[in-house]
C-alpha positions as CSV (number, residue, x, y, z in Angstrom):
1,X,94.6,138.6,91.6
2,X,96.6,138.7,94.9
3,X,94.5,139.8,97.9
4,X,96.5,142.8,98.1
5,X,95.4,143.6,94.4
6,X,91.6,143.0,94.8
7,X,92.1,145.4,97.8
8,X,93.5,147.6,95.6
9,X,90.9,147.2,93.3
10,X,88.2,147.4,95.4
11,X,89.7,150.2,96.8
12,X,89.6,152.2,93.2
13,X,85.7,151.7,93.3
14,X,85.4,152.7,96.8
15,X,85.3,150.4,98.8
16,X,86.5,148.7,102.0
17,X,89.3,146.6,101.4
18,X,87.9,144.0,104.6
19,X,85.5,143.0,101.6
20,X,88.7,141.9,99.3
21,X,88.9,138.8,102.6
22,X,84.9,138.0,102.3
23,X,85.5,137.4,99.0
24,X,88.2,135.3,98.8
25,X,86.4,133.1,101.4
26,X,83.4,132.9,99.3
27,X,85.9,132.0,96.1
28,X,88.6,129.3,97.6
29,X,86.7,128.2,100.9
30,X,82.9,128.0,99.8
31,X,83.8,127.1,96.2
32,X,81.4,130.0,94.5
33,X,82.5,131.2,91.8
34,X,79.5,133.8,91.2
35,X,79.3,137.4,92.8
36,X,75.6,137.3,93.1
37,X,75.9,134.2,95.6
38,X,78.0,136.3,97.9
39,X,75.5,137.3,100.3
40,X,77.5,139.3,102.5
41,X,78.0,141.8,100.2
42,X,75.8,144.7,99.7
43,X,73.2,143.8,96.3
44,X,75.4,147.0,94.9
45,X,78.3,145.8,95.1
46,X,77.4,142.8,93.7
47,X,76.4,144.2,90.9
48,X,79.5,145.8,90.1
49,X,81.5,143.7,90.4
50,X,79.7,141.3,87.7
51,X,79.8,144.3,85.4
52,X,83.8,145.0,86.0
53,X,85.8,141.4,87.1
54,X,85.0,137.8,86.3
55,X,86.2,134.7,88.1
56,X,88.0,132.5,86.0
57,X,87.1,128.6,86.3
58,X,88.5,125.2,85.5
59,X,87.1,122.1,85.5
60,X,88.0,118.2,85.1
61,X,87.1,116.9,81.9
62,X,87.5,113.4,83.1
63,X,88.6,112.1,86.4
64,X,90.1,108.5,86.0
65,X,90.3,106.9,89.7
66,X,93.0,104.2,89.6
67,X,91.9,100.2,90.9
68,X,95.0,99.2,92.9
69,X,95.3,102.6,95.2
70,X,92.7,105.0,94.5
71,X,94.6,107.4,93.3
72,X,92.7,109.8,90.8
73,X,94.4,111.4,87.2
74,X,92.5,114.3,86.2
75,X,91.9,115.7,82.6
76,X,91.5,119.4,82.1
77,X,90.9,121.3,78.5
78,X,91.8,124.6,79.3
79,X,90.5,127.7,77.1
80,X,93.1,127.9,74.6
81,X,92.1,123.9,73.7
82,X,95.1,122.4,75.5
83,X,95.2,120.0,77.4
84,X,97.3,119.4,81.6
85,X,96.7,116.4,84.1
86,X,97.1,116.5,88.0
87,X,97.0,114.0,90.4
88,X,95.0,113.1,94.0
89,X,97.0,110.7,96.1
90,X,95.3,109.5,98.8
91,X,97.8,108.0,101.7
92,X,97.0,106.7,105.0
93,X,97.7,109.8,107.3
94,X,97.6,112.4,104.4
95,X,95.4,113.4,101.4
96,X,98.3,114.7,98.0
97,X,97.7,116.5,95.3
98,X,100.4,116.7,92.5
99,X,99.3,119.6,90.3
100,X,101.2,120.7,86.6
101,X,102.8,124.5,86.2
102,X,103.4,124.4,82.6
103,X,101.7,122.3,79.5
104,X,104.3,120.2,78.4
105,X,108.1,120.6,79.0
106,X,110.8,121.9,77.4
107,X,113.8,120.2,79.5
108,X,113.3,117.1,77.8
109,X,114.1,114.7,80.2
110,X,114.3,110.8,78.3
111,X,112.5,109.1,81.0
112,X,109.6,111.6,81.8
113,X,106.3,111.2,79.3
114,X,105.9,114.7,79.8
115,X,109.4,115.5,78.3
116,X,108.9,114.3,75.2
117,X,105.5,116.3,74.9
118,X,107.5,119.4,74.2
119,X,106.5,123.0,75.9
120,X,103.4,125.2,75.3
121,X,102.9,127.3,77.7
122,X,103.0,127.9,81.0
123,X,100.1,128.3,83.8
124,X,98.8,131.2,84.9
125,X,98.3,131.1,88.7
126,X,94.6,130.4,88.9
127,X,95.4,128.0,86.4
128,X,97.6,126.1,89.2
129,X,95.6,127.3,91.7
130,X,92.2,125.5,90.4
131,X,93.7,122.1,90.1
132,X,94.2,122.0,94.0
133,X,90.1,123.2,94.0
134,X,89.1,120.2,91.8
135,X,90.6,118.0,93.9
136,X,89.1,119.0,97.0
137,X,86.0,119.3,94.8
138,X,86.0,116.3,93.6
139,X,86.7,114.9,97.7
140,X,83.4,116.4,98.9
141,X,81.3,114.9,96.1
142,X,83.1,111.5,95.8
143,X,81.1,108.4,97.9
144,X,84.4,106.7,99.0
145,X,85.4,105.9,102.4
146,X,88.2,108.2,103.7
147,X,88.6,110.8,101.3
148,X,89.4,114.1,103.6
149,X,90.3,117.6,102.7
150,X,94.1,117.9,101.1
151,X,96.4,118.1,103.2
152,X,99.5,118.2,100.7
153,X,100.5,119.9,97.5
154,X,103.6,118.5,95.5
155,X,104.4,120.8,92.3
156,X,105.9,117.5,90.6
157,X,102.8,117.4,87.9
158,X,103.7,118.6,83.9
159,X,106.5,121.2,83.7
160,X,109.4,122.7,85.3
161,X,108.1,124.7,88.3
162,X,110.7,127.4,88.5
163,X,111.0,128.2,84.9
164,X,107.4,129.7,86.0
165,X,108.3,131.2,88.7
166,X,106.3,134.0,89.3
167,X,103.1,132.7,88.4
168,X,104.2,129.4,90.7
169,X,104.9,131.7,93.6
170,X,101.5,133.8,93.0
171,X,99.7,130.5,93.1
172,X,101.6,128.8,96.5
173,X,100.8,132.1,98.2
174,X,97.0,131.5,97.0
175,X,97.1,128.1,98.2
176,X,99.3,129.1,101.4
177,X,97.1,132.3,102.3
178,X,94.5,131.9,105.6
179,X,92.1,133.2,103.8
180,X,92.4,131.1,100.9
181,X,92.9,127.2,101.0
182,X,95.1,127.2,104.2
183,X,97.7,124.7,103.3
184,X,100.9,125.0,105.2
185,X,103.8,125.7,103.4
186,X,105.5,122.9,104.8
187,X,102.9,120.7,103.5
188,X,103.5,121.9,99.7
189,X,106.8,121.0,97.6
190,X,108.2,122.2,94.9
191,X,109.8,120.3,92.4
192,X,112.7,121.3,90.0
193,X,115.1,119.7,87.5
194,X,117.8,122.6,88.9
195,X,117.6,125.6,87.6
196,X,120.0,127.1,90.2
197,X,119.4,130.5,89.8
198,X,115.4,130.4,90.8
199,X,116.6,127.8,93.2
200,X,118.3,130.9,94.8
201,X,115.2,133.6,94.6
202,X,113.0,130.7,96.0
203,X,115.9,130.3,99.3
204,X,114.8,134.1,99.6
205,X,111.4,134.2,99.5
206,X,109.8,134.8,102.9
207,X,108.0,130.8,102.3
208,X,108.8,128.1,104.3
209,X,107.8,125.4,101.0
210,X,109.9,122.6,100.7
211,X,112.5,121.7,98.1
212,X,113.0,118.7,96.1
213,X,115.3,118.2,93.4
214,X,115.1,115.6,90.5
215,X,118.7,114.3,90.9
216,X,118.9,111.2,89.0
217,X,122.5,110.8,88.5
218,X,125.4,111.3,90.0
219,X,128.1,112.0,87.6
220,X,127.6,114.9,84.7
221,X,128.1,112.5,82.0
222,X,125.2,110.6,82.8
223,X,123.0,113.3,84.4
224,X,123.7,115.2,80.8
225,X,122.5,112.1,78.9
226,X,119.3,111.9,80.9
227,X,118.6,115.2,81.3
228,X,120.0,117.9,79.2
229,X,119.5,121.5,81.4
230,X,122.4,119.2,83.4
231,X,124.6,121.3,80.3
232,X,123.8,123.9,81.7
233,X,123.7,123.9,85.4
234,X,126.1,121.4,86.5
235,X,126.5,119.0,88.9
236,X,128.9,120.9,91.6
237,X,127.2,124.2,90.8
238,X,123.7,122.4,91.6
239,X,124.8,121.1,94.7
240,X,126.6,124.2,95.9
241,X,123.0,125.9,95.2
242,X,121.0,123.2,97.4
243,X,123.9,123.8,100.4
244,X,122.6,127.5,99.9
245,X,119.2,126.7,100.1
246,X,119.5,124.8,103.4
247,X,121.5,127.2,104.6
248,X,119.3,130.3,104.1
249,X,116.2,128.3,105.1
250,X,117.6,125.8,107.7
251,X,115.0,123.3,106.2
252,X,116.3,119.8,105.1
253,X,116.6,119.8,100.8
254,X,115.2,116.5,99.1
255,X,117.3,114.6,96.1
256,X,114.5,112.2,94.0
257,X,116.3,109.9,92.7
258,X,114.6,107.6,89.5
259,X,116.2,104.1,89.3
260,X,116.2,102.6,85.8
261,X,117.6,99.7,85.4
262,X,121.0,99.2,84.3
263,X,121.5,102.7,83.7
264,X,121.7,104.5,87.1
265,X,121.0,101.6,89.8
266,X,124.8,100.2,89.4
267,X,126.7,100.1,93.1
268,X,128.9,102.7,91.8
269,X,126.3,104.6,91.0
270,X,125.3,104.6,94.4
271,X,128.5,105.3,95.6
272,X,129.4,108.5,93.6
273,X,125.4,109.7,94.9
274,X,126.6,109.0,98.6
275,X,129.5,111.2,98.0
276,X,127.8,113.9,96.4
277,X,124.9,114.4,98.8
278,X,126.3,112.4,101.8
279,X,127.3,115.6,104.0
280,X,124.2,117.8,102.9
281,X,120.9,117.9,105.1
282,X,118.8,116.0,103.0
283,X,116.7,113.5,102.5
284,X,117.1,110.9,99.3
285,X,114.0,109.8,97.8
286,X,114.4,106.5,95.4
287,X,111.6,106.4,92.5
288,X,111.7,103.0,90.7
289,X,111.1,104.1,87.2
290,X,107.3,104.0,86.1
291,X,107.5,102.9,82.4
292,X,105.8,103.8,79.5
293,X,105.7,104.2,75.9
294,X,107.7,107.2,75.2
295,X,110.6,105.5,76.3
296,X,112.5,102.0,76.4
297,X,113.5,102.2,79.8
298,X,112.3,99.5,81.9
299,X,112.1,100.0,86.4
300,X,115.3,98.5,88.5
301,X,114.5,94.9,89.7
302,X,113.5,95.0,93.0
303,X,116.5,93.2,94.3
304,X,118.2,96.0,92.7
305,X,116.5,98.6,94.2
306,X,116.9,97.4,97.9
307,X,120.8,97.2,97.2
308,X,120.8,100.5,96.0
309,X,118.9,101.7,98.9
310,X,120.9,99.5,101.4
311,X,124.4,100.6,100.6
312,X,123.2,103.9,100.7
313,X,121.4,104.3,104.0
314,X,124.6,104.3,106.5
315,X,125.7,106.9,104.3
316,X,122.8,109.8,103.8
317,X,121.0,111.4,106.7
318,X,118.0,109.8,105.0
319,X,116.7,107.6,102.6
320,X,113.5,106.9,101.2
321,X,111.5,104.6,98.9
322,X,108.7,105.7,96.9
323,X,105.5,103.4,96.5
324,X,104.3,103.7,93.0
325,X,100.9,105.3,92.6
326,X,98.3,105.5,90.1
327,X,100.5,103.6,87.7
328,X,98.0,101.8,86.3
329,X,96.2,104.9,85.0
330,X,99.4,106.6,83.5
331,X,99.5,108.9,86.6
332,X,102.8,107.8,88.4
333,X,105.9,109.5,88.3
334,X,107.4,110.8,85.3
335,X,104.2,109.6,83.2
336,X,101.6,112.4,82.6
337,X,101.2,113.2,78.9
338,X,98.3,114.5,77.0
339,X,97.7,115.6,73.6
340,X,98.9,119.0,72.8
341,X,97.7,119.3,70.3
342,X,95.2,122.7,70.4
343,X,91.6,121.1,69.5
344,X,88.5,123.8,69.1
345,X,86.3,123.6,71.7
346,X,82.6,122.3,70.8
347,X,79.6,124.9,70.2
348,X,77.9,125.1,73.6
349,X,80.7,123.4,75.8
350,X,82.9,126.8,76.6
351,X,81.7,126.9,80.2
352,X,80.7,124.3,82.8
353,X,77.5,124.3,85.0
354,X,77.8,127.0,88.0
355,X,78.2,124.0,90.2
356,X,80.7,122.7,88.8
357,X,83.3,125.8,88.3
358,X,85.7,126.9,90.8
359,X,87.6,130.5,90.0
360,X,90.2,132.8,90.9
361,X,89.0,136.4,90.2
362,X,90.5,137.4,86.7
363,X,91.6,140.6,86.0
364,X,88.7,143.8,85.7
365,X,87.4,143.7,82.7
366,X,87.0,147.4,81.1
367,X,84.3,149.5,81.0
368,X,82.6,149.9,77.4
């Protein structure tokens, strides 16, 4: 639920809607996920609302913390069986989660792990929303040095982002809200492979979120062969929607931009991105390629990689390198995959401890 639906609901039982704001401080700042812990509501109350509404939980199956950069690849099992990873990215000045909106993908993409899982289904909001709550759960019991409270979200896990929009938007706004986990909206990003047209709604949404945009390519030939929604949404109808975007939002649009060597790290490859994106408000981000085994493509050489970036930094407002993280544990860029496989859950195992859970308050359950 949205606060303004659990004040409505409260509402249809009577009640002050103030309480709708008690709770979700109990629920996304105190990490209960019990109404009977709530102790500033009436014992009544309470007990109503354990008999109509339930918080639904999610918790890590494993949590895999990576030996070069401490980066940390979680494994949920959701209800249905399947399966999602996120990611906690712990940088010098900032603490990132990457969180997943779908299980799977259906864009196919032939340099993304995920890709070649195929598509499920997507998240529901608490779904998303829970992944940014194990993260911070998992940074106020974990014994290593520096870990703070997250600071960022980037909606770059599994799945496209915008082809689920609205449970997407529901969960930013949880994760935005005062009242919920406070993150600024400039502090989260959302990630798409273009789809122009949500790329439009999100420009008019009253969010200030940032954009990034898996480029990847430069020409439609080659952007089509690496990704195929490029058939779909072309180049110059892509880049007409991201001048729209800044435009409407007057925030600064970012182009990721995989390198894979001796497919899109040429110099004219460079060039034609300079011209496409040279005159737009943006920043370019360069991802050497993170391999693995759903693929045969193998990262640009490094020498490769600082030409690339070289010829292109007297001609883009800016330019960026990303470090790899979490490589080493299958968590980097482009390389979260799990089994999709739907696998019955064990006798005994269909809820965690109390402790443990984390929730976003489901939908009443009816009266019998």
């Amino acid at each position: 639920m949205t606060l303004e639906e659990l004040e409505a609901f409260l509402l249809s039982l009577g009640v002050k809607s103030y309480r709708a704001k008690q709770i979700w401080s109990w629920i996304y700042q105190r990490h209960v996920t019990d109404f009977a812990s709530m102790s500033d509501l009436s014992k009544d109350l309470r007990s109503r609302l354990e008999d109509l509404a339930s918080i639904g939980t999610l918790a890590p199956h494993s949590a895999m913390s990576s030996t070069t950069d401490r980066s940390v690849k979680f494994l949920f099992h959701l209800d249905d069986g399947l399966q999602i990873e996120s990611v906690l990215i712990p940088e010098r000045h900032r603490m990132t989660v990457c969180i997943s909106t779908q299980v799977g993908c259906a864009l196919k993409c032939r340099f993304c792990a995920t890709g070649q899982m195929g598509f499920r289904r997507d998240l529901a909001s608490w779904e998303i929303v829970e992944q940014v709550l194990a993260a911070e759960e998992y940074m106020a019991n974990a014994e290593q040095e520096g870990m703070r409270r997250i600071s960022n979200v980037v909606l770059m896990g599994m799945g496209e982002p915008l082809l689920n929009y609205d449970q997407t938007l529901r969960a930013v706004r949880v994760i935005n809200h005062d009242h919920a986990l406070r993150i600024g909206a400039r502090k989260i990003t959302v990630s798409t492979a273009g789809i122009v047209p949500a790329i439009d709604r999100l420009a008019g949404e009253s969010l200030q979120v940032k954009l990034a945009i898996s480029l990847n390519a430069a020409t439609d030939d080659l952007r089509t062969w690496l990704m195929p929604i490029n058939k779909r949404h072309r180049l110059s109808t892509l880049i007409d929607s991201a001048k729209r975007f800044v435009e409407t939002t007057g925030k600064r649009i970012t182009f990721e931009y995989v390198l894979i060597d001796g497919v899109n790290d040429s110099r004219a490859d460079a060039r034609n991105l300079a011209r496409l994106v040279g005159d737009i408000p943006c920043k370019v981000n360069l991802i050497p390629y993170n391999p693995h085994r759903s693929t045969p493509f193998q990262p640009s050489s490094p020498d490769r990689v600082q030409a690339f970036r070289q010829y292109l930094l007297p001609r883009c407002p800016a330019v960026t390198l990303r470090a790899s993280r979490g490589q080493d544990i299958g968590a980097a860029c482009g390389q979260l995959c799990t089994d999709s496989v739907k696998r019955p859950r064990r006798a005994g195992t269909s809820r965690r401890p109390a402790a443990h859970r984390r929730a976003a308050i489901s939908r009443p359950r009816q009266k019998k």
